[in-house]
N, C-alpha and C positions, 0 to 999 in steps of 0.2 A: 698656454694651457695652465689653469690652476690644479695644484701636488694637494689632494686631500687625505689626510691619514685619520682613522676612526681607533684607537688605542683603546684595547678591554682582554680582559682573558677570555670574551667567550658566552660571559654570565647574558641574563635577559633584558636586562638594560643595554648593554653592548652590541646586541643584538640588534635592538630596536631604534639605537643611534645610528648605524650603519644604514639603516630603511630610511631613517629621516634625512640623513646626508644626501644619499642616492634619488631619492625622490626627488627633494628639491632639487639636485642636480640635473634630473629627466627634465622638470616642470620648468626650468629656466632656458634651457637650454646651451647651457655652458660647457666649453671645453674642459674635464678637467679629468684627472686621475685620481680614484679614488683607492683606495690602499689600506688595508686593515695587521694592523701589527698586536698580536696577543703574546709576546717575547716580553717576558719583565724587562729584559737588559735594553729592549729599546725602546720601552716605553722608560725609562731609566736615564736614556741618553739625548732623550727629547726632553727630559725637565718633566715628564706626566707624573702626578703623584695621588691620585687619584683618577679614577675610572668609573665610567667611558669618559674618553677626553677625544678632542676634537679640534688637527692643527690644520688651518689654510695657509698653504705657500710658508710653513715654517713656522706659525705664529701659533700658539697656541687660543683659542678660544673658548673652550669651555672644560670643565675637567669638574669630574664628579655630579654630573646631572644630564638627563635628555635634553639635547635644546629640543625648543621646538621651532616647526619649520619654515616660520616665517623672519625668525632669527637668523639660521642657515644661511635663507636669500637675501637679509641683510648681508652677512659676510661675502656670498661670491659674488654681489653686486659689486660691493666694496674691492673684492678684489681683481674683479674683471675691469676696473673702471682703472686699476693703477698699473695692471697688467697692459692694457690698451684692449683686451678682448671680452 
């Protein structure tokens, strides 16, 4: 199972990062957990310093911008493929 966290306070970007996670998530069909932290202190303890940020399985991948959604399926390709799932 890939740990997906979508890090933002809230605002309409952060918002609309969490649609494009979740989406491509539906659209792949991947196991994974997807998780939304608007806590300064643990976006703080992850390294986020900038918002929306976006960590698969602990890594961070994108911070301070929408990916978009074909980037996404790059990552849980990528991490479905190291995961074995």
């Amino acid at each position: 199972m890939l740990n997906i966290i979508v890090y933002g306070p809230g605002c309409s970007r952060c918002v609309e990062t969490e649609k494009v996670v979740r989406h491509a998530v539906e659209q792949m069909g991947v196991t994974a957990e997807v998780q939304k932290v608007n806590d300064p202190i643990g976006m703080a303890k992850a390294g986020v310093l900038l918002t929306p940020a976006v960590t698969v399985n602990g890594l961070v991948k994108v911070s301070g911008r929408i990916p978009k959604e074909d980037e996404v399926r790059g990552w849980l390709a990528a991490a479905s493929a190291t995961t074995g799932r």
